[in-house]
BAPAMI-437208 format. One record per residue (C-alpha): residue number from 0; residue in three letters; x, y, z. Coordinates in steps of 0.25 Angstrom, whole numbers, padded with zeros to 4 digits. Layout:
// residues N
[NUM 'ALA' [X Y Z]]
...
//
This chain:
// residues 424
[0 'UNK' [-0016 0039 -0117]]
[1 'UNK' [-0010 0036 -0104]]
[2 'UNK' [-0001 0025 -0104]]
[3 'UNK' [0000 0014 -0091]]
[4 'UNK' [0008 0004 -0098]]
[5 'UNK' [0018 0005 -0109]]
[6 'UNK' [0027 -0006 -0116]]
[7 'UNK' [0039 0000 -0124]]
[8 'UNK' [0047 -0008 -0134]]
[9 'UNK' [0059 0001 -0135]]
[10 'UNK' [0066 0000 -0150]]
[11 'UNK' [0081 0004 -0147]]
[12 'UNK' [0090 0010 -0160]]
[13 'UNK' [0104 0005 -0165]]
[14 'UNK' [0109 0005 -0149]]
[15 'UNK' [0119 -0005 -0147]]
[16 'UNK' [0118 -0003 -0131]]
[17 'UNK' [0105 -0011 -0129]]
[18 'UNK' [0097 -0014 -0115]]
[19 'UNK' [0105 -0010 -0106]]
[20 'UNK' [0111 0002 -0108]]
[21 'UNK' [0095 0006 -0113]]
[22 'UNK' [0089 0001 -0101]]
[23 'UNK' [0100 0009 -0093]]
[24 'UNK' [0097 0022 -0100]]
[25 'UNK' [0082 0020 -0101]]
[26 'UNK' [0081 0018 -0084]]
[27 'UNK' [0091 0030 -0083]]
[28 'UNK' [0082 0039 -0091]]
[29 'UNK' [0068 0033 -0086]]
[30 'UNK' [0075 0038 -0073]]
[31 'UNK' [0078 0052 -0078]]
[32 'UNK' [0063 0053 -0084]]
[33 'UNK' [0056 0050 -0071]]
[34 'UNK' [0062 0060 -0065]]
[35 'UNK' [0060 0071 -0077]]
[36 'UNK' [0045 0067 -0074]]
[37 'UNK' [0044 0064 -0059]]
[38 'UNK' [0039 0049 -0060]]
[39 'UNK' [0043 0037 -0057]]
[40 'UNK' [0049 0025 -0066]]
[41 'UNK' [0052 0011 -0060]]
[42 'UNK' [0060 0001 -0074]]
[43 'UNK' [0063 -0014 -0073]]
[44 'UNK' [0075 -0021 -0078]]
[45 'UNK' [0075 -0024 -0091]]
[46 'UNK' [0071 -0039 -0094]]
[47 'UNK' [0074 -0046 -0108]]
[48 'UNK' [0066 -0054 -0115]]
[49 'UNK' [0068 -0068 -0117]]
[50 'UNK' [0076 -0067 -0132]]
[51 'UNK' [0084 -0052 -0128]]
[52 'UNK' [0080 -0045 -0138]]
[53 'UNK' [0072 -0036 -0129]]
[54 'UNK' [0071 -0030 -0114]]
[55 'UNK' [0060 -0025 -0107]]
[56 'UNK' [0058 -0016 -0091]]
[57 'UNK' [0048 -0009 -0086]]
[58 'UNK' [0043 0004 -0080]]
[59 'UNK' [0033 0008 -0072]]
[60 'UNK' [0031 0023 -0071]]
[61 'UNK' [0022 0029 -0061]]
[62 'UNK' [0018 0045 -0059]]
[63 'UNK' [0008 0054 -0053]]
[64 'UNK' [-0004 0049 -0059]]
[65 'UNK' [0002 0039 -0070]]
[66 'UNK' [0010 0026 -0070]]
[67 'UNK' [0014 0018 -0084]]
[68 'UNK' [0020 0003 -0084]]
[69 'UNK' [0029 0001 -0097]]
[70 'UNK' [0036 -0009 -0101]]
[71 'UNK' [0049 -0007 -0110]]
[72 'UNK' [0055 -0017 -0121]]
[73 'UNK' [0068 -0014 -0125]]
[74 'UNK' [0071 -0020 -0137]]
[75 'UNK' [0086 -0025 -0140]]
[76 'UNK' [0094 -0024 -0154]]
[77 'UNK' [0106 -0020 -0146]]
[78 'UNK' [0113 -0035 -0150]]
[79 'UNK' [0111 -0032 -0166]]
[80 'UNK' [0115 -0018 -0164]]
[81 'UNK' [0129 -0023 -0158]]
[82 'UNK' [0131 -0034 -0168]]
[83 'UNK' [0128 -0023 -0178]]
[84 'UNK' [0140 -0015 -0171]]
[85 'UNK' [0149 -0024 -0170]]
[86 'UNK' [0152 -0025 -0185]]
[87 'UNK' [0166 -0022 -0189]]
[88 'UNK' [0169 -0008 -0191]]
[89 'UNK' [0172 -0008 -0206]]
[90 'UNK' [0160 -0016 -0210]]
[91 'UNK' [0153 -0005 -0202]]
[92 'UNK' [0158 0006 -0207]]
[93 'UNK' [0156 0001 -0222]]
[94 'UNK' [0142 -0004 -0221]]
[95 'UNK' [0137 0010 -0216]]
[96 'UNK' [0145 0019 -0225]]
[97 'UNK' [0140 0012 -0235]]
[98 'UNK' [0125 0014 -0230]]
[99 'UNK' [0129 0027 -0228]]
[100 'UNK' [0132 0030 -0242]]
[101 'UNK' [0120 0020 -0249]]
[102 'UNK' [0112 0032 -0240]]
[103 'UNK' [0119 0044 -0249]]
[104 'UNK' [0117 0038 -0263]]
[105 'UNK' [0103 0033 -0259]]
[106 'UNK' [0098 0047 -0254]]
[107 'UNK' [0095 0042 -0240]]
[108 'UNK' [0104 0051 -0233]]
[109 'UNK' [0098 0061 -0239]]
[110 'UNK' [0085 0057 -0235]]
[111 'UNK' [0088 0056 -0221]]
[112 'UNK' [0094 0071 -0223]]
[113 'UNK' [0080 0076 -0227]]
[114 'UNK' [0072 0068 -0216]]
[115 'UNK' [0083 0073 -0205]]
[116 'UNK' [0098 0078 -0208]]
[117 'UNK' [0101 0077 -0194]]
[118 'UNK' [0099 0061 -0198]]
[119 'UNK' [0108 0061 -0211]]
[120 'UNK' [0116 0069 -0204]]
[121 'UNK' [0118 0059 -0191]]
[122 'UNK' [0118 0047 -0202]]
[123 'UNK' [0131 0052 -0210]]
[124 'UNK' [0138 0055 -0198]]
[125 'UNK' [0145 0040 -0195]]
[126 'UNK' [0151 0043 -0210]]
[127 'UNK' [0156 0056 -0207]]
[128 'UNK' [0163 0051 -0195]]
[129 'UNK' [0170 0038 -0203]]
[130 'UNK' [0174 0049 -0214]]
[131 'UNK' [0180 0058 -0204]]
[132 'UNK' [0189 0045 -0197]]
[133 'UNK' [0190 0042 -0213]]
[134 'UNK' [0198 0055 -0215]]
[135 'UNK' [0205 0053 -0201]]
[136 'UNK' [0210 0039 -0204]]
[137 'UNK' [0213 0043 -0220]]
[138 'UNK' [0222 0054 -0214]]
[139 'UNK' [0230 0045 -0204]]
[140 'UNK' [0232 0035 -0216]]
[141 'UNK' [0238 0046 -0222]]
[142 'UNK' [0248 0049 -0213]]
[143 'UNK' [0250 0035 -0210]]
[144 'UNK' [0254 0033 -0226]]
[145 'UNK' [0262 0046 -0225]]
[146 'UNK' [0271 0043 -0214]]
[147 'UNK' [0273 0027 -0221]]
[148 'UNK' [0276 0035 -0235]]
[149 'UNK' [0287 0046 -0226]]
[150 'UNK' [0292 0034 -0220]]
[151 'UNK' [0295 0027 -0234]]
[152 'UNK' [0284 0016 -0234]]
[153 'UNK' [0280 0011 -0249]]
[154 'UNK' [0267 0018 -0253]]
[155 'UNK' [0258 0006 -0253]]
[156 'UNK' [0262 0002 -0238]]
[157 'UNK' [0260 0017 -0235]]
[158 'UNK' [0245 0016 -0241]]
[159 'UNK' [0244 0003 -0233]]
[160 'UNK' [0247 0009 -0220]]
[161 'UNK' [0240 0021 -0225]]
[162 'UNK' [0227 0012 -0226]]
[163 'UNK' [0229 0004 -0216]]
[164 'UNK' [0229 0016 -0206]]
[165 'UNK' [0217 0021 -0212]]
[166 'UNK' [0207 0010 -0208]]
[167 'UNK' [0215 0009 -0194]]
[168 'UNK' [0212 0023 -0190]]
[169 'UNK' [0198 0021 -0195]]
[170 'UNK' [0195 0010 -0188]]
[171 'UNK' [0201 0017 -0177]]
[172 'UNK' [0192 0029 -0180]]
[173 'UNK' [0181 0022 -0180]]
[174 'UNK' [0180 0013 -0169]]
[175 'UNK' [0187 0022 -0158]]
[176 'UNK' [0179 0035 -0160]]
[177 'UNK' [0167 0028 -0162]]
[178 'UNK' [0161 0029 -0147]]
[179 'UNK' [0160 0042 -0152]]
[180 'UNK' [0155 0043 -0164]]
[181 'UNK' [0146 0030 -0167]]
[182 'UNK' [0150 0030 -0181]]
[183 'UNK' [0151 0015 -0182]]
[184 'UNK' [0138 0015 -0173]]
[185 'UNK' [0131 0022 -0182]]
[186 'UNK' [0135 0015 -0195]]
[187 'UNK' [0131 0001 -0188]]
[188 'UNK' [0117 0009 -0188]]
[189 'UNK' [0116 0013 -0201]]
[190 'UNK' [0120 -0001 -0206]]
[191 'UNK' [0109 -0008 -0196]]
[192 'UNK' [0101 0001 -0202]]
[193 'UNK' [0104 0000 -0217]]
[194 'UNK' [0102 -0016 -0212]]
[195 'UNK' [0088 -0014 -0205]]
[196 'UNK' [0083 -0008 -0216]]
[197 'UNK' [0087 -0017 -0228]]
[198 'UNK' [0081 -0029 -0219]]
[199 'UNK' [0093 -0035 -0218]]
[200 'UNK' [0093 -0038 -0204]]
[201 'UNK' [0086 -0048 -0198]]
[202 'UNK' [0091 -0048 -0185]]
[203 'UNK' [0085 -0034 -0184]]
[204 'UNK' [0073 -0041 -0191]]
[205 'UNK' [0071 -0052 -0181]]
[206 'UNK' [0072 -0041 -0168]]
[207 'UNK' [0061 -0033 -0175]]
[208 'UNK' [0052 -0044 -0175]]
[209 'UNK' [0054 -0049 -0162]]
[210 'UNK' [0052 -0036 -0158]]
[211 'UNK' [0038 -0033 -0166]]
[212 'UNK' [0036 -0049 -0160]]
[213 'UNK' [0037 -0041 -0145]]
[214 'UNK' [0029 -0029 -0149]]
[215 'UNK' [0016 -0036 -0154]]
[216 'UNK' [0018 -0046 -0139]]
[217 'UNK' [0017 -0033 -0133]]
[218 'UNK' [0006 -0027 -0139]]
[219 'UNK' [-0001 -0038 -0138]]
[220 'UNK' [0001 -0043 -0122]]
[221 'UNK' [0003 -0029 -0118]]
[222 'UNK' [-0003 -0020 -0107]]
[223 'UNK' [0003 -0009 -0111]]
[224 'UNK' [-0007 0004 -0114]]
[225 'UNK' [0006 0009 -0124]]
[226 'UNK' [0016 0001 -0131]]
[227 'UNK' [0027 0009 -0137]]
[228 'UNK' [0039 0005 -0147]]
[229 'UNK' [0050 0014 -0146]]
[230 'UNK' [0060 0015 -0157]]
[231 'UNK' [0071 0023 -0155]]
[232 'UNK' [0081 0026 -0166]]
[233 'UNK' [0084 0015 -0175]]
[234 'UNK' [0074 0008 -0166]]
[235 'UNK' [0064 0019 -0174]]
[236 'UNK' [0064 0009 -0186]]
[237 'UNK' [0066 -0004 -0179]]
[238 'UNK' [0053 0001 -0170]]
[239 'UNK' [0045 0003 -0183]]
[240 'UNK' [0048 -0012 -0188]]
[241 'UNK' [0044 -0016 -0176]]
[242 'UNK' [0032 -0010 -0175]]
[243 'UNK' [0027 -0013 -0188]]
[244 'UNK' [0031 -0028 -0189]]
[245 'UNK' [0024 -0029 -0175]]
[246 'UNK' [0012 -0023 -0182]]
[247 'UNK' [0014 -0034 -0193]]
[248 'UNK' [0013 -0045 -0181]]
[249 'UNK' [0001 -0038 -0175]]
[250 'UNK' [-0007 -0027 -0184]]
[251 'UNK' [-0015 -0027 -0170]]
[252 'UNK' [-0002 -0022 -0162]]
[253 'UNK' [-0008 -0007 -0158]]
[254 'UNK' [-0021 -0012 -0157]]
[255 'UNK' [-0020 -0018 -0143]]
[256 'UNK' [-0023 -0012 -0129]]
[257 'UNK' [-0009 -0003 -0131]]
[258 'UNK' [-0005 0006 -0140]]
[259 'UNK' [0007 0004 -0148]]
[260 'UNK' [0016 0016 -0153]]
[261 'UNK' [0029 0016 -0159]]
[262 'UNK' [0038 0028 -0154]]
[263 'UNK' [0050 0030 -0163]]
[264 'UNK' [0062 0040 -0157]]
[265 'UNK' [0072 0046 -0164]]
[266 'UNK' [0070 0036 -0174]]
[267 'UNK' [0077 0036 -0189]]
[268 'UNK' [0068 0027 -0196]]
[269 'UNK' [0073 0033 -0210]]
[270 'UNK' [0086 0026 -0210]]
[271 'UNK' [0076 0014 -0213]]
[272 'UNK' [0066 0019 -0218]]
[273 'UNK' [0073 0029 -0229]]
[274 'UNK' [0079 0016 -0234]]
[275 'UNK' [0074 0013 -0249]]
[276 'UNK' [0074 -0003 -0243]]
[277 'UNK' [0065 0000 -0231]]
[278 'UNK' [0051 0000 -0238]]
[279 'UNK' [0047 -0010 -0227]]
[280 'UNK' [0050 -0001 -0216]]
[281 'UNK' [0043 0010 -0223]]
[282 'UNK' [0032 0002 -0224]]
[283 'UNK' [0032 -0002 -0209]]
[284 'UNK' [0033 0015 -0206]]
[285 'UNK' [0020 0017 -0214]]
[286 'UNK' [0014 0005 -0208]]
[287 'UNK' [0015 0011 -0193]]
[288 'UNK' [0012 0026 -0200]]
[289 'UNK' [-0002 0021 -0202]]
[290 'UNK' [-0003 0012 -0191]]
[291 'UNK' [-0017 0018 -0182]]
[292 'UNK' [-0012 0007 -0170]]
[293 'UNK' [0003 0010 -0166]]
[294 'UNK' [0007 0026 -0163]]
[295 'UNK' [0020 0029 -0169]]
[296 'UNK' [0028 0042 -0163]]
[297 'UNK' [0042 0046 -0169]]
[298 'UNK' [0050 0055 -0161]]
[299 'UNK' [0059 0063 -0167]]
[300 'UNK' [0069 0073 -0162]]
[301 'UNK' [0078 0083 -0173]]
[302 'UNK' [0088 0081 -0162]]
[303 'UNK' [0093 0067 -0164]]
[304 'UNK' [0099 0065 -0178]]
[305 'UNK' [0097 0050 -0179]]
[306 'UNK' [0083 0051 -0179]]
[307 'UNK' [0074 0060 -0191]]
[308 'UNK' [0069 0073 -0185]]
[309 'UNK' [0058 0078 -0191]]
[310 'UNK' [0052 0065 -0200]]
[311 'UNK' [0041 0059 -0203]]
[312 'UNK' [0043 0045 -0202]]
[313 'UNK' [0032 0041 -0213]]
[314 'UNK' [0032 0053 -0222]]
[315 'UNK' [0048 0055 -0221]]
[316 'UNK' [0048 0039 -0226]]
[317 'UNK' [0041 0044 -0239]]
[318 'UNK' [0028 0036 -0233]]
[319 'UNK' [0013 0041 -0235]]
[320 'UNK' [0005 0036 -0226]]
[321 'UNK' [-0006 0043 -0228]]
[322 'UNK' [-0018 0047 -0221]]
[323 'UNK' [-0017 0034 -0213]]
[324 'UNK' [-0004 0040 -0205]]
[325 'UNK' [-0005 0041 -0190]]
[326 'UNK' [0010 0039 -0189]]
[327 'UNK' [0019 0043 -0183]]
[328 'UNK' [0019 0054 -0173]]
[329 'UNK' [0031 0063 -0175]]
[330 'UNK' [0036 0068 -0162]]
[331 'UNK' [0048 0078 -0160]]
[332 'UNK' [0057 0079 -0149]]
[333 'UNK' [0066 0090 -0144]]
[334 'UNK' [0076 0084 -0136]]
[335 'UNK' [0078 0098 -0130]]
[336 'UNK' [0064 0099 -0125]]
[337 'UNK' [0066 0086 -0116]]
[338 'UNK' [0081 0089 -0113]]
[339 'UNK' [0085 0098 -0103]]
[340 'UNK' [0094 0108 -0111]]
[341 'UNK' [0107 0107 -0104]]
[342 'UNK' [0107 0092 -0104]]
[343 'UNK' [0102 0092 -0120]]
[344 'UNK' [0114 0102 -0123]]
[345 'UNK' [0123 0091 -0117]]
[346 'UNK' [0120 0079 -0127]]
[347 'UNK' [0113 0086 -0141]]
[348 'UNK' [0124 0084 -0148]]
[349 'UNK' [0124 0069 -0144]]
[350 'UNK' [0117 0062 -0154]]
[351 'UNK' [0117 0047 -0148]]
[352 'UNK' [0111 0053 -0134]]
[353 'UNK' [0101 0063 -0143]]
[354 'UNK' [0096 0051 -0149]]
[355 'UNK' [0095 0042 -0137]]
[356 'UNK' [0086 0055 -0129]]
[357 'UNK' [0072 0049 -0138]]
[358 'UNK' [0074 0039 -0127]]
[359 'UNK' [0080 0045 -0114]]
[360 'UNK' [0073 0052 -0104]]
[361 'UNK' [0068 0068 -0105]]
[362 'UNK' [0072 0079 -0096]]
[363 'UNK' [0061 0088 -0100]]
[364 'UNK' [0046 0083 -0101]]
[365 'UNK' [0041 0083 -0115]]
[366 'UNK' [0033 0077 -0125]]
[367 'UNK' [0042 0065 -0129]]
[368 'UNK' [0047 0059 -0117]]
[369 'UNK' [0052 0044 -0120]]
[370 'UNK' [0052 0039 -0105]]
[371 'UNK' [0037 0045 -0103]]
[372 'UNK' [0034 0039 -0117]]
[373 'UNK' [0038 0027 -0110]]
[374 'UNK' [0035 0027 -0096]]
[375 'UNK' [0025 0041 -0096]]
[376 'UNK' [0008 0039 -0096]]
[377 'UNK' [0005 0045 -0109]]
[378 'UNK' [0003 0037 -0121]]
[379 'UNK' [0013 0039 -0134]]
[380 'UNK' [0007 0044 -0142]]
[381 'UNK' [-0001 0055 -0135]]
[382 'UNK' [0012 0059 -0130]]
[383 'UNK' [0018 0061 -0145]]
[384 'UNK' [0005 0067 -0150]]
[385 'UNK' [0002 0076 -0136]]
[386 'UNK' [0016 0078 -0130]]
[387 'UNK' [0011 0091 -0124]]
[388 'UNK' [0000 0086 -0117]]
[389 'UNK' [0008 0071 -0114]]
[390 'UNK' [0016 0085 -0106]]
[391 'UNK' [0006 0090 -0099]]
[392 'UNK' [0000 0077 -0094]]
[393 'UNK' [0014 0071 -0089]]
[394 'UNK' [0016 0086 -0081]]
[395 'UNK' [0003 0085 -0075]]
[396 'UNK' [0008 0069 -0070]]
[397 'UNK' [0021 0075 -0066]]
[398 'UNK' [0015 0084 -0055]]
[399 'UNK' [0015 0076 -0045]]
[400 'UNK' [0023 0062 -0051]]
[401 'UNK' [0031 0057 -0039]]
[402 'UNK' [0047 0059 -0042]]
[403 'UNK' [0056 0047 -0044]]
[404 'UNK' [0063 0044 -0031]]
[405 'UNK' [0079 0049 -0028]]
[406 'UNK' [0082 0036 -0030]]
[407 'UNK' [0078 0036 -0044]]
[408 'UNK' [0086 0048 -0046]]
[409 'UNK' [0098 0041 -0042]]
[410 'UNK' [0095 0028 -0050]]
[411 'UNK' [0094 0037 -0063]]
[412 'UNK' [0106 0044 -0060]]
[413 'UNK' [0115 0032 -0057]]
[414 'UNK' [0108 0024 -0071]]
[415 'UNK' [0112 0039 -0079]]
[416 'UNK' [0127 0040 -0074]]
[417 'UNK' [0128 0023 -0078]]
[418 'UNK' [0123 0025 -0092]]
[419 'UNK' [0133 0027 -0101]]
[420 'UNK' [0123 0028 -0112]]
[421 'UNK' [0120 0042 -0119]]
[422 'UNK' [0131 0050 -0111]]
[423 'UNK' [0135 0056 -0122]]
//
């Protein structure tokens, strides 16, 4: 399938950063892809739409042989997500330990070990870090009641003082290491979550239904030959309830001149979905299992630990879908294969910036290659089922594709030393 126009409705995770970091990134990486493959990109500004609660640019991409129009919707949670962060930090803390430990005694945890341990594994580790400032701020409270009890104090204002330093230096712990070690962040996920999934957040509600609203507009007024819906980390599951209520609307939405697909990267959809509450969702996975008019692709990498590498997304929920299945294509990525080695040796162990390459640009050519995925002339889902031949077909372009200008050069290496996202 070769593709001239494409609409994109990007599906961000729990990112608080919102547009315009994300537009800032995403033009500093379409950069560094034009350059990788020797053709040229040209992006608008982004415009929002009249309420906000989305923003949309274009690009035009033109090679040897091949030029694609897409237009890309950028949808924004970023308010919600910062209203959800600003909580006060013990509420915070109590709500997701709590979570944490409902997860044990229920057997979750342990399910998300089976599916992925990497997963479980990146899960437990916000507790592990308020243990460890736990112990830290238990032994300064002891020399804080030791040094009152050698002094003479009474014993009950020594326990006070005792206590009261306790909390200080966690709350200290907490708020002033946590520019490195997201603790708090990644509670404030695990109870959105925990929320999300028991339906008791209906502002996230009314956003998933303006959004499936946008989707079925598309679909419908488009020219697009491909319309794609990303969903990127959390945005995995908030991609899948958008999909399917849009179907709800519009049982005709895949039918039409373009094709719809789903693409879901680095997604974790068994936080919901593993959920003994979240039959709903489960329902909405097998409904898009089965569903002949909208592709599905989930990309999966064993290097990121917040998504589930390798899994199933309908058999791993315990869901037979039976012969009817044509849902989804699995596709792994190796982040080594599309990463030139000394630059991949610098950031492995960078879990945030990992995560965040699903949607940055390739320094190798392969088979998964998110800015040709949106901006490249081959169809989705040929390129998830053929990546080899996608290869072949892209290298024969590439021969003679005209290079992007010096100027361009310049331009993308001005936007990366301004980013200050994902350095690390």
């Amino acid at each position: 399938m070769r593709v001239q126009r494409r609409h994109i409705i990007y599906v961000q995770g729990f990112d608080p950063r919102g547009l315009a970091q994300y537009y800032r990134m995403f033009r500093t990486e379409l950069r560094k892809s034009d350059r990788l493959h020797g053709i040229a990109s040209t992006i608008s500004r982004p415009q929002s739409s009249a309420d906000g609660s989305m923003a949309s640019w274009r690009i035009e991409t033109e090679a040897d042989g091949w030029r694609t129009q897409t237009s890309y919707d950028f949808l924004r949670w970023e308010d919600l997500i910062q209203h959800d962060l600003g909580a006060p930090m013990w509420r915070t803390v109590l709500r997701a330990t709590a979570i944490y430990w409902w997860l044990i005694f229920n057997g979750i945890l342990a399910r998300f070990w089976r599916a992925h341990w990497r997963f479980a594994t990146f899960i437990t580790y916000p507790h592990f870090v308020l243990l460890n400032e736990m112990i830290w701020s238990a032994g300064a409270a002891y020399v804080a009641g030791a040094i009152l009890g050698a002094l003479g104090a009474p014993s009950p204002v020594a326990i006070v003082a005792g206590l009261a330093t306790f909390f200080a230096a966690l709350w200290a712990l907490l708020k002033y290491t946590e520019s490195r070690t997201y603790a708090l962040y990644l509670m404030s996920d695990t109870y959105f979550t925990w929320k999300f999934a028991n339906r008791q957040r209906p502002d996230w509600d009314a956003r998933i239904v303006r959004f499936a609203q946008h989707l079925v507009e598309v679909a419908q007024h488009s020219d697009a030959d491909e319309i794609i819906i990303v969903g990127h980390s959390s945005g995995s599951f908030l991609g899948v309830e958008i999909v399917a209520q849009a179907l709800q609307l519009d049982p005709s939405l895949g039918r039409r001149k373009a094709r719809v697909a789903l693409l879901t990267i680095g997604g974790n959809l068994p936080i919901v979905g593993f959920l003994p509450v979240s039959e709903p969702f489960r329902q909405r996975i097998r409904q898009l299992a089965v569903e002949p008019s909208i592709d599905w692709i989930d990309c999966q990498s064993r290097k990121d630990v917040m998504n589930f590498y390798p899994f199933d997304p309908i058999a791993g929920h315990g869901i037979d879908a039976g012969p009817a299945r044509r849902n989804p294509v699995i596709m792994p990525v190796r982040f080594r294969e599309i990463i030139d080695p000394k630059h991949y040796r610098s950031f492995r162990w960078q879990f945030f910036r990992v995560h965040f390459q699903f949607v940055m640009a390739n320094e190798r050519p392969h088979g998964y290659d998110f800015f040709m995925i949106v901006c490249g002339p081959i169809g989705l889902i040929d390129r998830a089922r053929n990546p080899d031949q996608t290869l072949a077909a892209l290298r024969a372009d590439q021969a003679t594709a005209p290079r992007p200008s010096a100027g361009a050069d310049r331009r993308a290496k001005a936007d990366a030393e301004q980013s200050p996202l994902l350095n690390g």
